[in-house]
Wavefront OBJ file of the C-alpha trace (Angstrom):
o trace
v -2.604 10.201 -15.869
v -2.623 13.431 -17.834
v 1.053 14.337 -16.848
v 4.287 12.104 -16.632
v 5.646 14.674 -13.910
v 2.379 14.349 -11.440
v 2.706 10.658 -12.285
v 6.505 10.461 -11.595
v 6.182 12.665 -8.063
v 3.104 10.480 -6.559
v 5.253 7.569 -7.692
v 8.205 8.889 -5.802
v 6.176 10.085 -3.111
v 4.780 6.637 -2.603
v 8.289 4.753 -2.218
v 9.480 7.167 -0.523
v 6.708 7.407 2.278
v 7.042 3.347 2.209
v 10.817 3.187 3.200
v 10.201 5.518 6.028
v 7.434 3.539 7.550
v 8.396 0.445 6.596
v 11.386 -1.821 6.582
v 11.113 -1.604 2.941
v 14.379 -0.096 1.886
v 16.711 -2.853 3.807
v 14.577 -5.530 2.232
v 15.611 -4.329 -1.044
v 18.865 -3.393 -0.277
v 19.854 -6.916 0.720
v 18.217 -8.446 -2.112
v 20.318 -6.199 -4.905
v 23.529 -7.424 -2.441
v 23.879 -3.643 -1.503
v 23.790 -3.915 2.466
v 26.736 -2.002 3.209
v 24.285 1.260 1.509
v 21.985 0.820 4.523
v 23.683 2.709 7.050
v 23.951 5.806 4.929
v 20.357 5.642 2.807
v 18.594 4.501 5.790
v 18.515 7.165 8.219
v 16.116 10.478 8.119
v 18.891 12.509 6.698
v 18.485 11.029 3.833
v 14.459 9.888 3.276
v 13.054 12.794 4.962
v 14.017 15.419 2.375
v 13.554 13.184 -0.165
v 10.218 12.476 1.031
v 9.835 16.121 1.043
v 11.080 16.470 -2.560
v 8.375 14.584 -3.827
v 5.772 15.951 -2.530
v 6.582 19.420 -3.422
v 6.913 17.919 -7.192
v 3.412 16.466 -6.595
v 2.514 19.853 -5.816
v 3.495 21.274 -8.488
v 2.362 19.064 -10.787
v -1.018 19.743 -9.473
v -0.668 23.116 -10.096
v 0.127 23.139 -13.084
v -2.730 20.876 -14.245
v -4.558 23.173 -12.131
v -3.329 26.519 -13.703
v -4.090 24.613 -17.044
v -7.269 23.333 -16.683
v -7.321 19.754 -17.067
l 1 2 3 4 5 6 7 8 9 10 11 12 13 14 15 16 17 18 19 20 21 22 23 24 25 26 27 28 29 30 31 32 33 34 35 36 37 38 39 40 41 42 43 44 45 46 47 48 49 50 51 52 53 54 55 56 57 58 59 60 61 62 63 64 65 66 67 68 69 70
């Protein structure tokens, strides 16, 4: 990847899409021994903007690599 911040927003965007469609985000939640966390991470409050967060830095990664010419 040319850019850490396209690199770090598709990551983001990527785990975040995953704990929305999946039961990903319990899973993991139990394993670190931090269940009580699900009730307030786990609802679409929460993973929806983030979700949307990370696109729009995706986004604007892409512009920029755009605007630059890469």
């Amino acid at each position: 990847m040319k850019s850490k911040l396209l690199a770090f927003g598709l990551a983001g965007t990527v785990i975040a899409a995953l704990c929305c469609v999946t039961p990903l985000l319990p899973i993991v939640l139990t394993a670190l021994g931090l269940t009580g966390l699900i009730g307030a991470v786990y609802t679409d409050t929460v993973l929806l903007p983030v979700l949307a967060g990370f696109l729009l830095l995706t986004a604007v990664a892409l512009w920029r690599l755009r605007r630059r010419g890469v």
